[in-house]
N, C-alpha and C positions, 0 to 999 in steps of 0.2 A: 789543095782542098782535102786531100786524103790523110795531110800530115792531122789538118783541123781533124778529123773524125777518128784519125786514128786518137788522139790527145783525150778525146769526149768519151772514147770507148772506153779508155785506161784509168780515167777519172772515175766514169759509171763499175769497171769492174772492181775499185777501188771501195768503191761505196757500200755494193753487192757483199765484199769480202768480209766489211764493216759492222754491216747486218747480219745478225743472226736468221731471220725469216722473211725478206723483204717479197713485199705484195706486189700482184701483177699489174700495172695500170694500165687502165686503157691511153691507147694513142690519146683522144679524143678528152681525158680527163684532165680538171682543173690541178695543178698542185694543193688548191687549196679546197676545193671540192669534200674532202672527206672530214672527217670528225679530229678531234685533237693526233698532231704525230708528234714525234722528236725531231727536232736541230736537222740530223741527218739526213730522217726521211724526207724531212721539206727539203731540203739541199739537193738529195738525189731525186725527186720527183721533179725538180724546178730543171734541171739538167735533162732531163730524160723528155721532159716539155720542149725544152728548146733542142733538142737532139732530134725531136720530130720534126720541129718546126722545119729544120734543113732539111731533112730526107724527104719532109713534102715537098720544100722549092725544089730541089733537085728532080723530083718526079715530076711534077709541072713541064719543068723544061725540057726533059726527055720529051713528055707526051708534046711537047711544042714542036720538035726538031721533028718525031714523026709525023708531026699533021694533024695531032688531033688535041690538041689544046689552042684557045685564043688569048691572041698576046693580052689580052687585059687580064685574062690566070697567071700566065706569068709574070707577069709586073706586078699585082699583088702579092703573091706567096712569095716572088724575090726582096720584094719590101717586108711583109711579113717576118722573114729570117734574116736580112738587114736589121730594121729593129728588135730581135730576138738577139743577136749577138752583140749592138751594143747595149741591151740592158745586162747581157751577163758579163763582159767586159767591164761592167761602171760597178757592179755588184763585185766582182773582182776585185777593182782599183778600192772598194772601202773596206773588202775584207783585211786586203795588204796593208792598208793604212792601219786600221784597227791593229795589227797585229804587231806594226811597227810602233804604234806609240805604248801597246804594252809593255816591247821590248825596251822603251825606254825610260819606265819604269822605274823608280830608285830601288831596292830589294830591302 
């Protein structure tokens, strides 16, 4: 699990390095919530979306192991971040395609 977040960290600082002035967002905000962005920043806000998405399951479950969550919190936020990473997974597999059939390309 550590290798996944290490992966999302390095992607998110990648993004960061990308931007010249990237804005703070709330946990709690939509990617699409704000007014027109660029490519990127929808990119890194959609990352940074689903990068919550798991540090909420993960707290859930913490707060479940200690006692103070009920298993119907965790079974949502675990589903929650279940389907949060396979839509980044499928949003992946078309970005690779897409980049594949440019590469085949005639020049």
């Amino acid at each position: 699990m550590s290798s996944i977040n290490s992966a999302i960290a390095a992607y998110a600082n990648t993004a960061r390095a990308a931007t010249p002035q990237p804005e703070a967002i709330a946990p709690t905000a939509s990617p699409f919530s704000r007014g027109p962005q660029s490519f990127g920043e929808l990119v890194q806000s959609g990352a940074e979306a689903a990068f919550n998405t798991g540090l909420a399951a993960e707290a859930v479950s913490r707060q479940a192991v200690n006692g103070k969550a009920e298993l119907a919190e965790v079974v949502t936020a675990v589903a929650n971040a279940e389907v949060t990473l396979q839509t980044v997974v499928s949003i992946r597999d078309r970005v690779v395609g897409a980049y594949q059939d440019i590469m085949r390309m005639p020049i």
